[in-house]
N, C-alpha and C positions, 0 to 999 in steps of 0.2 A: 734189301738194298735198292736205293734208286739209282737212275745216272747220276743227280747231282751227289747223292754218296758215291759213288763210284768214282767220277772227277777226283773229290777232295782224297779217298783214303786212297787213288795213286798216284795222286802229287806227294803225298806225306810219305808213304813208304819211296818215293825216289828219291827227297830230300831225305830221310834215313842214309840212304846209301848213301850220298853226300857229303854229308854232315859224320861220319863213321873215316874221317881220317884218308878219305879218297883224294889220290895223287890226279892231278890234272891233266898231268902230262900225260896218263896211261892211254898210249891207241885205242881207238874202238876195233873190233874185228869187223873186217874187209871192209872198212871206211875210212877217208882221209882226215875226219875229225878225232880230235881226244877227247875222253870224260869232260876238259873244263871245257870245249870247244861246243859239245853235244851240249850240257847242262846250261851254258848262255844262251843257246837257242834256243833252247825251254824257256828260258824263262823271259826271253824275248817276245817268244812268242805269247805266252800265257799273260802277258802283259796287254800285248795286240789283242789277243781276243777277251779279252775285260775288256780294252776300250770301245771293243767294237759292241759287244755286249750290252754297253753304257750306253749304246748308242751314240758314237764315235763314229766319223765316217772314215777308214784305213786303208786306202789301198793298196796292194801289198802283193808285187808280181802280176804276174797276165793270166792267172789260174792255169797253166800246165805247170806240170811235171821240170820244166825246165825254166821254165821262169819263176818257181818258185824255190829254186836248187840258186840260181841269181840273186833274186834278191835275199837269201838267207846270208849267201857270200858279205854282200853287200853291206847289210847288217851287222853282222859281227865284227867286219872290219872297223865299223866305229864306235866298238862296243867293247872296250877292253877288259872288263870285268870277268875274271877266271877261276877265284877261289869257291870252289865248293859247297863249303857251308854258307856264303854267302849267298849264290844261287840256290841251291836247295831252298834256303828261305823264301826267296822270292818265288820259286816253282810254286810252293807250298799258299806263301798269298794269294797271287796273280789266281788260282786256281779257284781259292775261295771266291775271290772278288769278281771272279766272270759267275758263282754259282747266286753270289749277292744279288749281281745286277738281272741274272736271267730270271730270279724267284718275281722280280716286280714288272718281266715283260708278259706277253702271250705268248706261250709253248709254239704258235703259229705263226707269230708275226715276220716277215721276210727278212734277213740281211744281207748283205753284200760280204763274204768272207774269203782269202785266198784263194779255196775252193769254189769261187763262183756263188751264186745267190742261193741260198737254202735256206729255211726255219729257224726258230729260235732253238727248235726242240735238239732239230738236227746240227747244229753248231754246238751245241754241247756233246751230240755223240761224237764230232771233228774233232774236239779238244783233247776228250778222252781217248781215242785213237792218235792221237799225235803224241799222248802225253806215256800211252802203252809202247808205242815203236821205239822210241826212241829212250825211254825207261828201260827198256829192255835191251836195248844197245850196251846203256851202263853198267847193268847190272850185269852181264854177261863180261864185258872186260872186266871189271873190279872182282869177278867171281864172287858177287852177292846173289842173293833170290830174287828173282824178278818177279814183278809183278802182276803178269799175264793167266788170267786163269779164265774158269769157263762163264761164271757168273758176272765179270765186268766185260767180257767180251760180246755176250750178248746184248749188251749195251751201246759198242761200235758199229752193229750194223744197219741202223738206220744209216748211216754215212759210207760206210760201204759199198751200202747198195744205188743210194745216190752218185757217189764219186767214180764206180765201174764206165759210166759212158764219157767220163771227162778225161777216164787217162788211159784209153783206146789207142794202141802204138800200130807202127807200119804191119807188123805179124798179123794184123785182123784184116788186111785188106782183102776184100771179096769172100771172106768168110761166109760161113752160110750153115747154122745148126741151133740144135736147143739143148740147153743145159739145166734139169734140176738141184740145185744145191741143197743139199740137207747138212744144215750147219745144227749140230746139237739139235735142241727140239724144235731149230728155225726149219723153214720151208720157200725157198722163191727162187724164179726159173731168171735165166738169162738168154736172151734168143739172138742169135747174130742176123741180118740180114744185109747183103754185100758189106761187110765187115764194122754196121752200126749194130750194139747193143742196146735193145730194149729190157730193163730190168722188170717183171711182174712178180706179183704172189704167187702165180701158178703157171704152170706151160700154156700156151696157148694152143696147142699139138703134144702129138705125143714125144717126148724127149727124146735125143740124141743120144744122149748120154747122163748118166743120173751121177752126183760124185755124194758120197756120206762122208762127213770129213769133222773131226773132232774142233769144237771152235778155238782152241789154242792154235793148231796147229793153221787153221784157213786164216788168221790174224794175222800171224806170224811166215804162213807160205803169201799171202796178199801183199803184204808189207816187204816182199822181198829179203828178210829173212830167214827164210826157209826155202828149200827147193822142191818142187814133186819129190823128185825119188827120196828125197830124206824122208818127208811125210810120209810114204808110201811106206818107208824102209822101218819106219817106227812103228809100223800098223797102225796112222791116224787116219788113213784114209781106205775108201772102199768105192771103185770103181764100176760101174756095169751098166749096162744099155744097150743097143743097138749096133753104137760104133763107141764101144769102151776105150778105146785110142784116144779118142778127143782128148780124156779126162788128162793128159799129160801138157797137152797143147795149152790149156785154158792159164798157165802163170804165164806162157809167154804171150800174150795177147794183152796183158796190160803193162804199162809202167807205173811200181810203186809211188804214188804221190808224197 
């Protein structure tokens, strides 16, 4: 599988869920949106980044965490389309249509995306992390199978690891330590210094704290989703180093984008 397979089969399996007779109205768990409320911002979005993809210029929020929580508001509001199968299809194109237009750019070339400026390559691992959270929201109300597993998630963290220094909250002020992550067979360190993160391939010192974490569970603990001690509680994760403690610190130090 590639990212751009990755993209298209979890747009299609969340337009499944969809399209499977899914009530709109149904809340999300511990979110103010419902399935048809999450599902238009799919495909709001998925639209946005095809255009941007096209080579579109979209700008769209101030790249925090809060200004993009804004202008999603904002969008929806004039966006009344709420039935299900309707979205789902669009999920399903818009998804295609950013994998169409990225096949004809350079994997390298720059855009300008919600998330601030990043690659070609990396706006598609954005999509596909957008397209997993918030898949997984629906899928969990509607009590379908979600789409999150370990081989599309390896996928996410080109973006990941770029998006860690953009959504650095008040919690990392004057911080100060090194984290190696071992996501699945991935490998890269995170080092605070007065509370700015530099993301590497490798520590640049000996680790603080090392965390082993199964890549489901660091998606879905990342994405706010999940909490430590649930991870923990599941045996997805394995803590140790020096100051094994940190390892609990490290979800509150960012805000879910």
């Amino acid at each position: 599988m590639t990212a751009k397979d990755a993209i298209v089969v979890t747009a299609d399996r969340i337009a499944e869920l969809l399209q499977a007779g899914a009530d709109p109205h149904t809340p999300l768990r511990g979110a103010e949106w419902t399935v048809g409320e999450a599902a238009a911002h799919l495909a709001l979005a998925g639209k946005l980044m095809a255009d941007i993809g096209a080579g579109e210029d979209r700008p769209y929020g101030d790249g925090t965490p809060g200004g993009l929580a804004a202008a999603n508001r904002a969008a929806l509001a004039v966006f009344p389309q709420r039935d299900p199968a309707v979205l789902g299809a669009e999920i399903a194109d818009t998804a295609r249509r950013f994998v169409a237009a990225a096949a004809d750019r350079d994997p390298g070339e720059a855009v300008l995306t919600p998330m601030g400026p990043m690659n070609m390559a990396t706006m598609g691992s954005y999509l596909l992390t957008h397209l997993l959270g918030h898949g997984y929201d629906i899928a969990v109300a509607l009590r379908g199978p979600h789409m999150v597993d370990r081989e599309v998630v390896a996928f996410t963290l080109p973006f990941m690891r770029l998006a860690m220094p953009r959504v650095v909250n008040a919690g990392a002020t004057d911080h100060h330590a090194c984290y190696l992550l071992r996501v699945g067979r991935d490998r890269f360190a995170v080092t605070f210094s007065d509370g700015v993160p530099t993301v590497t391939d490798a520590p640049p010192r000996r680790p603080d704290c090392t965390i082993a974490i199964d890549p489901v569970a660091f998606l879905l603990l990342a994405l706010g989703r999940w909490t430590a001690p649930t991870a923990m509680a599941r045996a997805k994760v394995v803590v140790w180093g020096r100051k094994p403690w940190l390892g609990l610190r490290v979800p509150l130090l960012f805000t879910a984008p």
